[in-house]
N, C-alpha and C positions, 0 to 999 in steps of 0.2 A: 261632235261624236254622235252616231249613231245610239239609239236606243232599242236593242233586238226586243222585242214583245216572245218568238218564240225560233229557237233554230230545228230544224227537223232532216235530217238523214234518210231517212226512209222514205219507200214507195208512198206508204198511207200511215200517217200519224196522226195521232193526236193530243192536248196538253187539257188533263182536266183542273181544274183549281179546287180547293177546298171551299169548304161552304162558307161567304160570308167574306169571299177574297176574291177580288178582278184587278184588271188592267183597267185604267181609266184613261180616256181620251179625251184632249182639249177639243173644241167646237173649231170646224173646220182642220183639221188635223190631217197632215200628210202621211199616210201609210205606204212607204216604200213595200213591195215583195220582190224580191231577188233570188235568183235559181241560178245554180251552178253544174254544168254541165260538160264533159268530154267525152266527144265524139270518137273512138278507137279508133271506128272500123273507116272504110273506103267511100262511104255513100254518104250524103246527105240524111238527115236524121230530124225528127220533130218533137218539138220537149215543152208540152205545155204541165203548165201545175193551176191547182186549187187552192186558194182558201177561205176559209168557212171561220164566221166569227158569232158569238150566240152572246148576244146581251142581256148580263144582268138586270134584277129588279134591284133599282137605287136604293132603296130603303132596306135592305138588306147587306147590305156590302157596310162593313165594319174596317179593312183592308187593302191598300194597295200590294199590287206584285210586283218585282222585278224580277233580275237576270246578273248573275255572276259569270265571270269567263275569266277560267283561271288555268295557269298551266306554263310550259320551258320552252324556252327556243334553241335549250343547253343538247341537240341531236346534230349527230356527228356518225356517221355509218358507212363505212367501206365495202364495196363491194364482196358481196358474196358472204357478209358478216351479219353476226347476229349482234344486237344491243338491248339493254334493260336499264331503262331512265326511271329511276326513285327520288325525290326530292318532298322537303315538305316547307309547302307555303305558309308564314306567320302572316297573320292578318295584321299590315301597318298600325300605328297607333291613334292615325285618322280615320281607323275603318273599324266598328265596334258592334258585330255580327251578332254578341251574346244574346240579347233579344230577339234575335230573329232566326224563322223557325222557314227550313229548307224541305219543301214538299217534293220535290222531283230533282233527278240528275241523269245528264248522259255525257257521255266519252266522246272522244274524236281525234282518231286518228289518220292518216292517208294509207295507201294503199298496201302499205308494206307492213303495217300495224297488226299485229296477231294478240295483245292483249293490255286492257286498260282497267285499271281497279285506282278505287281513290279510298281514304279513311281521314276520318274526323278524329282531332285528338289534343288533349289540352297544353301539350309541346312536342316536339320531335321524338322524343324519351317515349313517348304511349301514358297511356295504354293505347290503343289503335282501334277502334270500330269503323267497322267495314259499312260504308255507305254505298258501295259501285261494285261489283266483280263478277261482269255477266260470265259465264261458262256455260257454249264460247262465247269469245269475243268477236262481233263481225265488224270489221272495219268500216263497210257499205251501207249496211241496217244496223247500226249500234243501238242499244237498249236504253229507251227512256225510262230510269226507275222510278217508281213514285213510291213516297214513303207516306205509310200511315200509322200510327203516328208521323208530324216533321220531326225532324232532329235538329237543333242547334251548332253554335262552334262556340266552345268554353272560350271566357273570356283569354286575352292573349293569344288563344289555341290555335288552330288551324287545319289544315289538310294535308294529307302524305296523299302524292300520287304517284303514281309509277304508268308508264308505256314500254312494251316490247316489241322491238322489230324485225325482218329477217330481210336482209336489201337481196332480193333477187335482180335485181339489173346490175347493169355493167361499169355503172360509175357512181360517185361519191354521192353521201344523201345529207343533206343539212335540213335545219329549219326553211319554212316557206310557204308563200302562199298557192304557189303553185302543185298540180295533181303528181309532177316529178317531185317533191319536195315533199316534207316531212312537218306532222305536227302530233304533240301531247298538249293536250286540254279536254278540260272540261267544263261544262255550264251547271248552274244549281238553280232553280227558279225559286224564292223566296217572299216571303211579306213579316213583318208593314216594311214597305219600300224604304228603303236608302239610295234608292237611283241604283240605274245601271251600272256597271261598273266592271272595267276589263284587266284583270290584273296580272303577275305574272311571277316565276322565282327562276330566278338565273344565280350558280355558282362560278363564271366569269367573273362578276365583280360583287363587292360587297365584303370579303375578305371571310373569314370560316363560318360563317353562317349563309354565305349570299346573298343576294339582294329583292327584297320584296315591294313590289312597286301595286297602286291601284290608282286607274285613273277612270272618273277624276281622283284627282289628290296631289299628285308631285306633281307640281308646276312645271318640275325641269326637264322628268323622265317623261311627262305625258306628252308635251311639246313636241315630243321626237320619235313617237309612235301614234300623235294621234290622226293621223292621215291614213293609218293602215286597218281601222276598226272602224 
């Protein structure tokens, strides 16, 4: 599985870390960059990207960073309809965030996405603090927040997120990887490191609470998604 360092939406971004906190890289280490791009119109088109990496002083760095990627593939939209996906993610009991302090977040949705807010909260019950709720919402340049103070997730506790869509085309819209296809998530960049980790909450299975998966972690669930992260 991939380890994302940073995902970025926008023309021109950028991900500051707090003081005393970096990414570290093994010696000789492979940096994949990857761009995603669709071409509308009729003509040929040119899509280069940047990026710029600014190295820490070692002696300073107390801190590793990672990356969370959490979110539903539970999107189902008919044509011409609107939809509003609420769900809140328990953090499994192999994944124990309470120590760890969440300095940035952004949203991501596809093109039909008109708004994405997330909250941290020590069960589904709330209380609810709003970590995410740009206003607007733009599905193309989505807002990376950064929190100063970081915030935490109470132990047990978790995330409510929600996605709202409006399907203006002419046919069915599910989850997928695709620019026709539909997605709610969002990423939280964090330290001290517990690894990457892409995790997910579906009310298809799992029975009244749904089902809360992070891989790594389940052997049985990651197995079967991990070709797709």
């Amino acid at each position: 599985m991939i380890a994302p360092i940073m995902i970025t939406q926008k023309s021109q971004d950028a991900l500051t870390l707090p003081d005393g906190v970096a990414y570290t890289l093994a010696p000789r280490q492979m940096i994949k960059i990857e761009m995603h791009y669709v071409n509308a119109g009729e003509t040929p088109m040119d899509a280069t990207a940047r990026v710029e990496f600014y190295r820490a002083d070692e002696t300073l760095i107390k801190h590793e960073a990672n990356i969370l990627f959490i979110g539903s593939p539970d999107i189902d939209i008919a044509p011409g309809a609107s939809m509003r996906l609420k769900q809140f993610f328990t953090m499994p009991d192999y994944v124990n965030l309470s120590a760890a302090k969440i300095f940035a977040i952004t949203g991501h949705t596809h093109r039909f996405g008109t708004d994405m807010q997330v909250r941290v909260a020590p069960d589904k019950m709330g209380p609810m603090r709003s970590v995410y709720a740009p206003q607007p919402f733009s599905w193309s340049e989505p807002e990376t927040k950064t929190h100063v103070p970081e915030f935490s997730v109470p132990v047990d506790g978790g995330f409510e997120f929600e996605c709202a869509y409006t399907n203006t085309g002419t046919g069915r819209v599910g989850w997928g990887e695709s620019a026709n296809d539909e997605m709610c998530f969002f990423w939280a960049y964090y330290y001290p490191s517990q690894g990457s980790k892409v995790c997910f909450h579906t009310e298809q299975y799992g029975g009244v609470n749904g089902l809360n998966v992070c891989c790594p972690g389940d052997p049985n669930v990651c197995a079967l998604i991990e070709d797709m992260f």
